[in-house]
N, C-alpha and C positions, 0 to 999 in steps of 0.2 A: 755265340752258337752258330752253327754251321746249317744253313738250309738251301736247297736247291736238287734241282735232278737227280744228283748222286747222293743225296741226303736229306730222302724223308722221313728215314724213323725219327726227327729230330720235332721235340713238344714246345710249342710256342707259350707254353705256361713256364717252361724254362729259360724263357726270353733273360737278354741281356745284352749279350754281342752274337752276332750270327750271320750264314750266308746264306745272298737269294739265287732264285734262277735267274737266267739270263732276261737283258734287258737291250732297247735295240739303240745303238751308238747316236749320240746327239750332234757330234761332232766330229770333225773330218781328222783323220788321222797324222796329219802334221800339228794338229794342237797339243798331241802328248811330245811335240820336241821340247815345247817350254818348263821350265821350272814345276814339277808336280802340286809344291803345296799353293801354287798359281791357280789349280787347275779347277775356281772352285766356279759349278755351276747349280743349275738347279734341278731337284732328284728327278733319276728318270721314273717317268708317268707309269710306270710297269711297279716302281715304289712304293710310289703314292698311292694308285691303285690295291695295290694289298692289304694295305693299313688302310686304306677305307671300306674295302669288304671287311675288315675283322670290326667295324663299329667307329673306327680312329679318326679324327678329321685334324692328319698334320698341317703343315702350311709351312712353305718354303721359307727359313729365316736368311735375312739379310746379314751380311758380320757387318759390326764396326771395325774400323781401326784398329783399334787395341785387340778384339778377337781374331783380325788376324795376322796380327802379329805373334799372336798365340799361338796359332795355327804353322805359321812359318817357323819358329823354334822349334816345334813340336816334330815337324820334319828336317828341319838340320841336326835332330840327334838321333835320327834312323843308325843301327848299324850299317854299313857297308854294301853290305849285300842286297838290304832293303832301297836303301837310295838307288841302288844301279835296276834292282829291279822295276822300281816304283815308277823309275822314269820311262820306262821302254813298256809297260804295262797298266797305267793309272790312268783310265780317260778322265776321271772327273773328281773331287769330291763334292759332298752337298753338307747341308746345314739345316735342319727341320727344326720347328715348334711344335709341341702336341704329339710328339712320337713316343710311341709305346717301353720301346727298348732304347738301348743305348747307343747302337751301332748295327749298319748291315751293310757285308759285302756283296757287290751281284756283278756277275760276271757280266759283261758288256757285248752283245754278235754286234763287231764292226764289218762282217763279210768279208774281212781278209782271216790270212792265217792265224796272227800275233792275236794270243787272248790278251785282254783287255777288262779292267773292273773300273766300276763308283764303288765308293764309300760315303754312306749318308750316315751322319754322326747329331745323336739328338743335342739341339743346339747349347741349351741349358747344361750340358757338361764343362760347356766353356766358363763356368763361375763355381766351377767344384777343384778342388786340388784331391790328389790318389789317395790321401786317408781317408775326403768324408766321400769320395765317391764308390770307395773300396769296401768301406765301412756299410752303407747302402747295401752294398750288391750282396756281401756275405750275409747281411741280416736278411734277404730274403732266402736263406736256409734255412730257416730258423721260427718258431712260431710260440711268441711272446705270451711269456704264463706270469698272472695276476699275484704281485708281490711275491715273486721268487725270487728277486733281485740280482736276475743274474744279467749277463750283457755281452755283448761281441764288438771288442773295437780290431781294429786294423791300422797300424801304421806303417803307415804309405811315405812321408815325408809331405812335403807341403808345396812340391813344383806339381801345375797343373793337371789335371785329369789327365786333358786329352794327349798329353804321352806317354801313356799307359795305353788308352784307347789305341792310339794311333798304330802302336807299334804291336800292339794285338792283332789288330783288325791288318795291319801289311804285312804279318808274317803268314794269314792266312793267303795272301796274294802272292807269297813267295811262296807258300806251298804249295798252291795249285799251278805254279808255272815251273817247278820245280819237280813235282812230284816225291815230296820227302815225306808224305803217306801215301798209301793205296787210297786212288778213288775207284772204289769199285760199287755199279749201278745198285747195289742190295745191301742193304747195313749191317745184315748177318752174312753175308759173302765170308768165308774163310779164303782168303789170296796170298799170295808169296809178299811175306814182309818186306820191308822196307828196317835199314840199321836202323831207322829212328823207333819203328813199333816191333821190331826183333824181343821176341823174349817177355814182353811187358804187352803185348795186346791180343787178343784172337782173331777178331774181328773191329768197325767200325767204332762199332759204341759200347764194346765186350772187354776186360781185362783176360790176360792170362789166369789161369785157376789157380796160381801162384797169388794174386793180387787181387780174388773175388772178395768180397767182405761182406756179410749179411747188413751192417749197419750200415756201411756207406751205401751200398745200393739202393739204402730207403733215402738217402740226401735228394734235395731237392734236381740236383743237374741231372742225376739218374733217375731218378721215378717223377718228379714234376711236383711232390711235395714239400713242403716244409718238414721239420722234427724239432718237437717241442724244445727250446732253447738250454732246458739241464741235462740236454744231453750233450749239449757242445763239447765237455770235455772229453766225453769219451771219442764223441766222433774227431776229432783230432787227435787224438793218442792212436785209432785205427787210420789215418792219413797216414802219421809220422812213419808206416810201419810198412809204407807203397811208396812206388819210385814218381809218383804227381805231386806237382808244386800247388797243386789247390784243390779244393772240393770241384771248382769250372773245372780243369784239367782231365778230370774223371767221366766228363762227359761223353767225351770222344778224342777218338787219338789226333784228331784236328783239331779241337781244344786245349789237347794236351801239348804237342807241339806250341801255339801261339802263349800259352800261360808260360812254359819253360824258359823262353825265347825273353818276354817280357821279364818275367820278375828277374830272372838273371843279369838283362842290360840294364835295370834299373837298379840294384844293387850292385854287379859285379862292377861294372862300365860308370855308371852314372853318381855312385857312393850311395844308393838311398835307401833309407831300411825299410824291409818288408817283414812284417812278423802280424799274426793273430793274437789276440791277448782275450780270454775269456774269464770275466769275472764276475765273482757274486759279491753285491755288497761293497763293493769296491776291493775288494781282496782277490788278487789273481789266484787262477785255478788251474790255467794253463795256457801255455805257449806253445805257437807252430811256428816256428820260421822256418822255411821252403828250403833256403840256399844254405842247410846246416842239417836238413838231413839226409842220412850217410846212402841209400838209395836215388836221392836226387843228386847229389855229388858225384854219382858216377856216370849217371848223364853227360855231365856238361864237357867233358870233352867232343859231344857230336856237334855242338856249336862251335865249332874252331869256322868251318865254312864262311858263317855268318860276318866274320868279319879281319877277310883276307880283299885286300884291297885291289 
């Protein structure tokens, strides 16, 4: 989820991935020469701070070894564009215990020109691979009725989380140093599109009235609730039927952008299957997979960019 300055109409009930306001630079500006997924420090106080007015008491996680090593593959399979960005704009990442959501980008004031973000990612994603952490996130769409036996899985494939996370969370960093949506200060602002939200958005957190849907707009990423879980199938057959790769996608055209970008390099680029499977009973009732419907395929040519070397 996107939060900050130019992005308050966004509900922290629809917490997941998200951006914050700025936050003020910990470290001196030759520390972004090194190695990015090097860069990992502890969250800035402006963080921590927020999650503990909302009730939270994070605390700064230390990695092992082996997580970051995790941490290190997870940014050697950045596209292209994301590596070249990430190094000239990443002050920091962080690693928390006891954090609410998954992931928050927050732009960094180092008092020079060059913007600058941390990425603090909740640390315990480091022991989830992209199905069961995927599988998670879509269930909180969704609001579990007593022996209806229906169910939502997600398959992700079985390489870790956090490169899903990662490369969610820095295509938002590419797109605010890019400008591949309008940030404009009002979330109903009507502005001069951008080829990526041409035709497919109105505003911020608004589809075209080509792409309005009564039932999705009750999904959780758009209204902040749940919808009782038998209705899963429809609400997917009303997806397949819109140019977003996911129910998050729909949130906003900054979510839409970082879900397209992901599910794409992790299928197209990385071989790994991304599909929804909604069943009752153990009997499927329906499938979405993203990268096979005929509105998201026409997208993916605007990600040529992403990875021209």
């Amino acid at each position: 989820m996107i939060r900050g300055l130019q992005f308050k109409w966004a509900m922290s009930a629809m917490a997941g991935l998200f951006f914050s306001a700025s936050t003020v630079a910990q470290q001196p500006n030759s520390f972004r020469q090194n190695d990015p997924a090097q860069r990992i420090q502890i969250a800035p106080e402006s963080v921590i701070k927020s999650f503990r007015e909302a009730g939270m008491q994070p605390v700064n996680h230390t990695l092992t070894p082996a997580e970051k090593e995790k941490v290190t593959k997870a940014f050697a399979q950045l596209p292209p564009l994301h590596q070249r960005i990430l190094k000239h704009h990443l002050q920091s990442i962080s690693f928390m215990d006891n954090m609410p959501n998954t992931a928050l980008t927050s732009a960094v004031d180092t008092g020079g020109a060059t913007q600058m973000f941390n990425i603090t990612f909740r640390a315990s994603l480091l022991n989830e691979n992209i199905s069961q952490w995927a599988t998670w996130k879509e269930n909180t769409c969704f609001r579990p009725e007593a022996d209806s036996g229906y169910s939502v899985r997600v398959e992700g494939g079985t390489m870790d989380a956090i490169v899903y996370v990662l490369l969610h969370e820095a295509t938002h960093v590419v797109d605010a140093v890019r400008n591949l949506t309008p940030h404009p200060a009002q979330a109903n602002a009507v502005v001069p599109p951008t080829p990526f939200t041409q035709d497919i958005w109105r505003s911020m957190n608004r589809p075209t009235e080509s792409y309005v849907d009564s039932l999705l707009d009750k999904t959780r990423f758009r209204s902040g609730n749940p919808l009782p879980i038998r209705r899963a199938p429809e609400v997917y057959a009303r997806l397949a039927k819109t140019p977003f790769p996911s129910l998050y996608a729909m949130a906003a055209w900054s979510e839409d952008i970082a879900e397209l970008v992901t599910i794409y390099h992790l299928t197209a680029k990385m071989k790994q299957p991304f599909y929804i499977v909604v069943s009752r009973n153990e009997v499927e009732l329906a499938r979405f997979e993203p990268m096979k419907q005929v509105l998201v395929k026409r997208r993916l040519q605007q990600l040529t960019p992403f990875y021209k070397r």
